[in-house]
N, C-alpha and C positions, 0 to 999 in steps of 0.2 A: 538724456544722451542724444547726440545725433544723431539726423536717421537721415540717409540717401534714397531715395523713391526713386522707382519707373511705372512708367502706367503705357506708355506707348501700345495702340491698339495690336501691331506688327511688333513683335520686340524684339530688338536688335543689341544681340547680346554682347556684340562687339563695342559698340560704341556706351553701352552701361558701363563695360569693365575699363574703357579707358582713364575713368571719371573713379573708379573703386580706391578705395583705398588698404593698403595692405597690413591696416589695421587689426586688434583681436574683435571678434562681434556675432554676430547671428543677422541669417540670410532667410526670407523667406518664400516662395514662389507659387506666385494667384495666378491664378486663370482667369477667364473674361469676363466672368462675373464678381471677381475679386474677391473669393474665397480661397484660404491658405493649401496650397495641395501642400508643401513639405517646408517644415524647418530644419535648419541644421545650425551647427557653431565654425568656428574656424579661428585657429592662431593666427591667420593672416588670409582677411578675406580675398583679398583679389587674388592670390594661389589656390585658394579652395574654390573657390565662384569661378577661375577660371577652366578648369579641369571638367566645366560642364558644357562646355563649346568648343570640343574640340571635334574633329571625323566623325559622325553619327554613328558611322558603323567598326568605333571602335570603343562606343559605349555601350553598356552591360542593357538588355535589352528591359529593363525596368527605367532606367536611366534614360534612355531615346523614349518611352512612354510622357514622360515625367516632363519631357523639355518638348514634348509635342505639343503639349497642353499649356506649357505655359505663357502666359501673355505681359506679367509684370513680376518684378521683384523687388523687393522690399529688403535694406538692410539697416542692421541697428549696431552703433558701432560702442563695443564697451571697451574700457579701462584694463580688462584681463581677460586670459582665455578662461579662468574661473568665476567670471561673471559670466561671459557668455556663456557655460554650463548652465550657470544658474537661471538664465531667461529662455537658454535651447529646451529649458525641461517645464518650465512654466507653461513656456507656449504650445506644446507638444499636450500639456494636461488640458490646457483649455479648449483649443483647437480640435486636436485628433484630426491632423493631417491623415488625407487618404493615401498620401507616398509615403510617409512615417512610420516604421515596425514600431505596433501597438502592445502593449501589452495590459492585461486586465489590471488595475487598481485593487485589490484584494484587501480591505482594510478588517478582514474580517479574523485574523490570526487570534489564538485564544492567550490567555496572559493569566499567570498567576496574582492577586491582588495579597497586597498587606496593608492593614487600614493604621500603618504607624502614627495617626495623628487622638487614637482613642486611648484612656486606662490601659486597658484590655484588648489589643489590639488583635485583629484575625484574620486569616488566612480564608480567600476565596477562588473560588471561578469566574473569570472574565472576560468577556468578549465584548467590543465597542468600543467607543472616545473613552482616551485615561484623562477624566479633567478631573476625578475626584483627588483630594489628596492623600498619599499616602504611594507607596510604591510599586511599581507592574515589574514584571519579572516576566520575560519572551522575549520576543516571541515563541508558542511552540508551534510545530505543524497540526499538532489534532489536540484536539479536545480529551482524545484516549491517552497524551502523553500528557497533560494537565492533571488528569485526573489520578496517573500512577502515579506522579510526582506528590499529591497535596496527600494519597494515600499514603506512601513513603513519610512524609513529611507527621502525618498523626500518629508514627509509629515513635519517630524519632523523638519530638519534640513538646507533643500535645497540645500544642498552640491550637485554639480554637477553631474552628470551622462552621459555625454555624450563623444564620442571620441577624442581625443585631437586634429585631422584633425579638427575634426567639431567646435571644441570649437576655434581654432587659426586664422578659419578664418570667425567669424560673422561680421558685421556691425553694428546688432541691435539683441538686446533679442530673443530666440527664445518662442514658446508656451510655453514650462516648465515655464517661468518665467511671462507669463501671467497669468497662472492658477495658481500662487504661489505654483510652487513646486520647482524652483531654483530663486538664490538671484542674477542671472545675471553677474558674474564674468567676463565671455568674454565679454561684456564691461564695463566694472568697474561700473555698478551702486552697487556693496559693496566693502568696503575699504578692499585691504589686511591680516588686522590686525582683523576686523572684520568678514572676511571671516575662518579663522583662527581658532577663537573661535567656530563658529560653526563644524570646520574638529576638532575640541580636543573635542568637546561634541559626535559626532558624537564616537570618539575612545571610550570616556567613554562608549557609551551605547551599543557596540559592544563588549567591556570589561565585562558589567555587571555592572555597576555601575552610573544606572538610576537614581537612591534613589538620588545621589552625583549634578547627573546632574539637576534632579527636583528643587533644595536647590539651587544652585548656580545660575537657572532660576528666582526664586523667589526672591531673591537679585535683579536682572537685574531690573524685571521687578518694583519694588518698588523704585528702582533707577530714570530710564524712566519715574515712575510717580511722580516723585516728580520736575524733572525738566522739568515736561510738555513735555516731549515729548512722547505723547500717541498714536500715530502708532506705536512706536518701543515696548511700554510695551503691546499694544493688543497683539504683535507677540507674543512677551514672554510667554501671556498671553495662547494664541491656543499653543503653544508646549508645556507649565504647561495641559493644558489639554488634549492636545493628550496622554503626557508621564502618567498621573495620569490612561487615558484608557487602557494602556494598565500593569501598575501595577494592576490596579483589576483585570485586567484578568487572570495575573497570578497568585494571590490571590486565587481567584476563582476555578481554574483548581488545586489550593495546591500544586502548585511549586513555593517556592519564589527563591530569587535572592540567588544564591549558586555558583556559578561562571562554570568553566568547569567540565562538569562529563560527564564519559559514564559506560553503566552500561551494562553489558555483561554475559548473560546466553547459557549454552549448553543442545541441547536436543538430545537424542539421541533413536530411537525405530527402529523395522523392517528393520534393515541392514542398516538405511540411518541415518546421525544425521547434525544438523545445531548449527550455532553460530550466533545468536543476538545480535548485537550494537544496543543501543538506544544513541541516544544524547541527553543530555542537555547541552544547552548553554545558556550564559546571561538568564537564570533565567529559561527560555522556554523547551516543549520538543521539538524538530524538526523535529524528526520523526525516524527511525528506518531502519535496513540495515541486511539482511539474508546473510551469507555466509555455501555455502554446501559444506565441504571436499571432498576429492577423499580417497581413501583409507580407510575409518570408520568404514569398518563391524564390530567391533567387542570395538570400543576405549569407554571410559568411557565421563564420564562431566567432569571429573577432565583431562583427554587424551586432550580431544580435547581441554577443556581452556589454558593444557602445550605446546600444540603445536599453538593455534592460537596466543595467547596474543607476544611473541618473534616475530612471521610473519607478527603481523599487525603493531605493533608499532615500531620495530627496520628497519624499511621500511621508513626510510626517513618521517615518518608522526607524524604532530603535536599532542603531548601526553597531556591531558588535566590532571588538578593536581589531580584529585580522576578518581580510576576505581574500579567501584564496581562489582563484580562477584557472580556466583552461587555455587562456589564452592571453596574449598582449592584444592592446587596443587603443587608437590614439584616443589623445585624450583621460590616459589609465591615471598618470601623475599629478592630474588638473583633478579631479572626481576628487581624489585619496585626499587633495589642500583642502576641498572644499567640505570634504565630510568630518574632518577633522577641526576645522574651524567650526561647524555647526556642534559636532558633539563636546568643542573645548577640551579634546585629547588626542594621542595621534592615533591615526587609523592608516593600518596597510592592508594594501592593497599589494597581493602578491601571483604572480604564475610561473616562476621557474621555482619547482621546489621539490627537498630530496626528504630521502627517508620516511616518517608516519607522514606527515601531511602529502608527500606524491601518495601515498596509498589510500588516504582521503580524496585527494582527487579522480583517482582511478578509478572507485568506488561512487563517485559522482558521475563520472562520464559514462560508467556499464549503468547508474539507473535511468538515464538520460534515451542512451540509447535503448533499451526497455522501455520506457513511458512512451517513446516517439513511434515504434512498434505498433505498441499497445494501442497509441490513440489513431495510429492510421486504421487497424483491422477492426476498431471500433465506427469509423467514421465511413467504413465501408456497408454497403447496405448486403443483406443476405443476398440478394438479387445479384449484384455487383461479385458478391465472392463465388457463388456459384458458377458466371459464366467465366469467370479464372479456371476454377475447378475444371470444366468443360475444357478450354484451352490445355488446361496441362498432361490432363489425360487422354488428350483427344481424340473427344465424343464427338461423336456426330449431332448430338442435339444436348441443348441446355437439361442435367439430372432436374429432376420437380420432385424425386422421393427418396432418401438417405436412410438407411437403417445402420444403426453402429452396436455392436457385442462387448460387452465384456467379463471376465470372469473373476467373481473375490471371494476367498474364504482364508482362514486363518489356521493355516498347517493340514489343509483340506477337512476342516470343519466348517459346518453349514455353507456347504457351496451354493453359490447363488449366481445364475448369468444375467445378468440385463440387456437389454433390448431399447434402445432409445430412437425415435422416427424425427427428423427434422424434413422441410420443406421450402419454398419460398419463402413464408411466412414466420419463419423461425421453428422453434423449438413445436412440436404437436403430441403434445404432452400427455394426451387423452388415447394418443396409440402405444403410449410405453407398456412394456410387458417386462414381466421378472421372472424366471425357471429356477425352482429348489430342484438343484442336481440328487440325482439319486442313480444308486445303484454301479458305480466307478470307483477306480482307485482313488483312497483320499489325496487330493494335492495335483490329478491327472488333468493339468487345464487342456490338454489335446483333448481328451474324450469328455470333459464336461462342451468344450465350445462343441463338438460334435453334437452332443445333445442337445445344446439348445438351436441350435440351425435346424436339425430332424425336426425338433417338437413345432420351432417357430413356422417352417415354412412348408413341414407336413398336412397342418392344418389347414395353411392356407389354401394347398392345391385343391383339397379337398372343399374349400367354400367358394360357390362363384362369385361371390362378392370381394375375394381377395382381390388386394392390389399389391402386386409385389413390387417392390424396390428397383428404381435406378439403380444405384449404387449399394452394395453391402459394404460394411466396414470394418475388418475387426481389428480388436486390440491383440496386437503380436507381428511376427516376421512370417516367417516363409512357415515352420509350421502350421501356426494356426490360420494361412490362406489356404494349406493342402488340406487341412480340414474342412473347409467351405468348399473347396472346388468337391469334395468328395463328394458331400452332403448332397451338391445341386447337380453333379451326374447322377445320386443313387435317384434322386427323386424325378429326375428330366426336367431341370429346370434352367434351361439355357437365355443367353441375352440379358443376366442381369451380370453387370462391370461387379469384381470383386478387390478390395483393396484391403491389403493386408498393411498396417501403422502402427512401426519399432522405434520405443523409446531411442535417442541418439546416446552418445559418449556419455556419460555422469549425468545421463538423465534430464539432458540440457534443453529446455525450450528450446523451439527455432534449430533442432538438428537432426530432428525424425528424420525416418527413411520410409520410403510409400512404395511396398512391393507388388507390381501387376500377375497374373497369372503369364506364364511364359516369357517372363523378363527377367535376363539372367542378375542384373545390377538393378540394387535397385532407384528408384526414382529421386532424389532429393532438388526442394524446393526451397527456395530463397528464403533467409528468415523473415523477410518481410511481405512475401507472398499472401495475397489477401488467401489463393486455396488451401494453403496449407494453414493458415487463422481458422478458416472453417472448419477444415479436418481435426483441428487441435482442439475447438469449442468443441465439436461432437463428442468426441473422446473423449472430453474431460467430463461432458453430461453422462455418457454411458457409465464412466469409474463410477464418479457419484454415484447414481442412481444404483448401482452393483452393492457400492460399496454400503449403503443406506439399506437396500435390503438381505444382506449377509449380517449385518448388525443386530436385524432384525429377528432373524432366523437364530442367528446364536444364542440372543437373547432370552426368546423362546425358550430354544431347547435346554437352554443352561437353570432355566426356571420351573423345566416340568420334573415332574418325580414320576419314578416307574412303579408307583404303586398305583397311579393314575391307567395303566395300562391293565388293570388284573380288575376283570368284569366284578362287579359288583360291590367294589373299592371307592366311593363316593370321598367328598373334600373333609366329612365329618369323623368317616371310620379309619380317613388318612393320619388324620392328624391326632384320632385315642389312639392309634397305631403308634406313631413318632412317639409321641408323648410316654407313654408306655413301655419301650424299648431304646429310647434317648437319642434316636435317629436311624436313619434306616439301613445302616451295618446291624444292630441289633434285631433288627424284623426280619431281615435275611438269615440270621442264626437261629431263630426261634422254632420252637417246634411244635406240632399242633396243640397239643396240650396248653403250652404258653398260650399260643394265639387266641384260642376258644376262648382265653380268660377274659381277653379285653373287652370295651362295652362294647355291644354292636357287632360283634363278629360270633357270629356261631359256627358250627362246627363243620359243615358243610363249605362257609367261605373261606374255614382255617386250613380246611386241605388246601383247596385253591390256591393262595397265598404261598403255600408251605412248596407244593408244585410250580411255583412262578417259579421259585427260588433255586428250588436243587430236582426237577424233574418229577414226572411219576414212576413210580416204582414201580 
């Protein structure tokens, strides 16, 4: 192809563009050392190329960066604006312009394998280059949705799953085939041909096209019964009912069978922006996959979809026949030729859309906006979110010590408060404490948090090595902070900040409310507030930690027996006890006499026993 060069040490963008041609092609732009800072494409370079020399200070201040730097340009003039995709993405993968939104190459997606080229052909786990032959089926997003699938699939179909070492040298059936989840092929207990049918059902329903395979079931099985032979139509009969289980579910969930789609939103806020893949496949959603650019501060939805959609799919990865988007992008019609001439079928590419698929995309764009959340309050360092914290409540000086409360029991059984301490340093897991409430009404979280504040920070006054808390935290509203405020006037404990933290509307991340002591309204923080990230991790350590020891407590108590309580009742005379009386409704009816009989109990511990039960007399 032709190529137009400048190298001029001074570069003089005017007199380049006079010479441009307004041809389709790809533009590239070196610095002094003649290293690529950015590639780009254009339907018509000298329109596109000229748009970079116009008023400095009415280009996007990435854009004046970018032309500060540079000193030559380089253009390459192709035949269509769908070549120049194809060389804009080439060059972008080789290169990794530091003006280019990059995005990671991820060739690590997991793929179902079917080894269609053996007898016997089988069904595996796959991740890496497909150059064996035989068929991939993905991408999925985890390994977790791989593995319900191929689980699924040995219920269905019994097609093999095991290594071909293993399968070449049985003798005899292994368990798969006991517990009917393989048809036994290493040693022929099913014929070839009949093994077969199940590997071409199995393709079908990995294709999507369940419905087909349902139908064609339903023939077999009226078949099978008509010439009496009814263990081959029950089988029929369980895979007719497996596949019908799991058509309503899709029903259900309002994704029917639509074959491959992925549906891809951009979000972009506070310097940082993300791109969402959802999959659907064979009818299902499978789950969902966040990618974070490098270089975004400032690109749009429409930026980042022109730069990911070329990176992800012109990457050697299977293109599923619809991609639905959040956005228009130029360039969207040229992408849609080119992937459809690569996969020899057409593929759309679509963003204006009604009905299930806008609600797939909606459902793209809330995880988007989540994941972008999520990786900002991750990419914040504790350090960082505390002196937010600081800011919002403003403190006079940066907290260094967080205690957060909370309380779990289950219809007020085994009430349990936890106590969790966090610091600069994160999570100080070695100061967590747990309170078995006692002695409240069951279900009373006012007076259980009461008690665990008395217990927690009674002791402490009492030790001079206590360090009490910057900030308290509790889980709840304005009740359980008049709780806390009580606790530390009964004890004189002044100058520690108390923050009371209420779940929001439908118990929505990002909507708590942060009530202060003498604050009539209370406090609410951005959902993307790095303080309010930290108050949320606390919180969620404190439930856990609550919640892990109330499990623990119930457990206990749900395991001990009250003969354990009656002195002189050991684990040996419990259980001639039980045994004896057929549980211990029967040893509560008993009367000395009985008891005296059993082995080990004389007549002395029969009173006792007898007295546990119904008093003494």
């Amino acid at each position: 192809m032709p190529a137009e060069k400048s190298t001029t040490p001074s570069f003089d963008g005017q007199r380049f563009l006079r010479t441009l041609t307004a041809k389709p092609g790809v533009y590239r732009m070196l610095d002094d050392a003649g290293q690529i800072l950015y590639v780009g494409k254009a339907k018509n370079l000298k329109k596109r190329v000229s748009s970079y020399f116009r008023k400095s200070e009415t280009l996007a201040p990435k854009t004046r960066a970018l032309m500060f730097v540079t000193r030559a340009m380089e253009v390459t003039v192709t035949h269509t604006e769908t070549e120049a995709l194809l060389l804009e993405s080439n060059l972008i993968k080789e290169y990794h312009p530091r003006f280019n939104i990059l995005f990671r190459d991820d060739k690590s997606f997991p793929y179902i394998y079917l080894s269609t080229e053996q007898g016997y052909p089988g069904l595996s786990f796959h991740r890496g280059s497909r150059r064996k032959a035989g068929r991939y089926f993905g991408p999925f997003p985890s390994s977790a949705a791989v593995r319900e699938s191929l689980s699924l699939l040995q219920k269905l179909f019994h097609v093999r799953q095991c290594e071909d070492s293993f399968f070449q040298n049985r003798s005899r059936p292994c368990l798969q085939y006991q517990i009917k989840r393989c048809s036994g092929p290493c040693t022929r207990e099913i014929s070839e041909q009949a093994y077969r049918e199940d590997v071409r059902h199995t393709q079908m329903f990995l294709e999507g096209r369940s419905q087909r395979v349902s139908k064609e079931l339903v023939g077999r099985m009226e078949t099978a019964a008509t010439e009496l032979d009814f263990e081959l139509a029950a089988r029929y009969r369980d895979q007719i009912a497996w596949l019908k289980q799991i058509q309503a579910r899709q029903h259900v969930s309002g994704i029917r069978s639509v074959g491959e789609i992925d549906v891809i939103a951009a979000h972009h806020e506070h310097g940082a922006a993300v791109v969402e893949v959802c999959f659907i496949r064979r009818g299902e959603r499978l789950g969902n996959k966040a990618y974070f650019p490098r270089r975004a501060t400032e690109a749009s939805a429409a930026d980042l979809l022109q730069a990911f959609l070329p990176q992800y799919y012109l990457a050697s990865r299977p293109v599923p026949r619809e991609i639905l988007v959040s956005s228009d992008f130029p360039g969207l019609e040229a992408l849609a030729e080119v992937l459809s001439q690569r996969c020899k079928r057409r593929v759309r590419i679509a963003y204006r859309l009604r009905g299930e698929r806008a609600r797939w995309l909606q459902m793209a764009e809330e995880n988007a906006r989540f994941a972008l959340r999520q990786h900002l309050a991750g990419r914040e360092s504790i350090q960082q979110r505390l002196e937010k914290l600081q800011q919002a409540l403003g403190l006079e000086s940066m907290p260094e010590r967080l205690e957060c409360f909370d309380i779990s029991h289950t219809r007020g059984e085994a009430t349990v408060a936890s106590c969790v301490v966090f610091g600069s340093e994160g999570a100080r897991k070695g100061d967590y404490r747990k309170f078995n409430i006692e002695g409240i009404v069951p279900g009373d979280d006012y007076a259980a948090m009461h008690q665990a504040l008395s217990r927690r920070y009674g002791r402490m006054q009492q030790s001079e090595d206590a360090c009490l808390p910057d900030i308290i935290i509790v889980d709840g509203g304005k009740g359980q902070l008049s709780q806390a405020l009580a606790v530390m006037a009964e004890l004189g404990l002044p100058g520690v900040t108390l923050l009371g933290f209420a779940k929001g509307p439908g118990r929505k991340a990002g909507l708590e409310s942060l009530f202060l002591p003498g604050s009539k309204a209370p406090l609410i923080l951005p959902p993307e507030s790095g303080a309010l990230h930290l108050v949320q991790q606390i919180r969620d350590e404190a439930h856990r930690f609550a919640i892990s020891g109330h499990r623990a407590r119930r457990a206990k108590k749900r395991m001990h027996s009250v003969l354990e309580d009656i002195p002189g009742v050991g684990s040996k005379r419990r259980q001639n006890l039980l045994r004896a009386f057929g549980g211990l409704q029967g040893v509560s009816g008993a009367g000395i006499e009985d008891l005296s009989a059993v082995d080990g109990i004389n007549s002395q511990l029969a009173s006792s026993i007898y007295e546990y039960f119904h008093g003494s007399e």
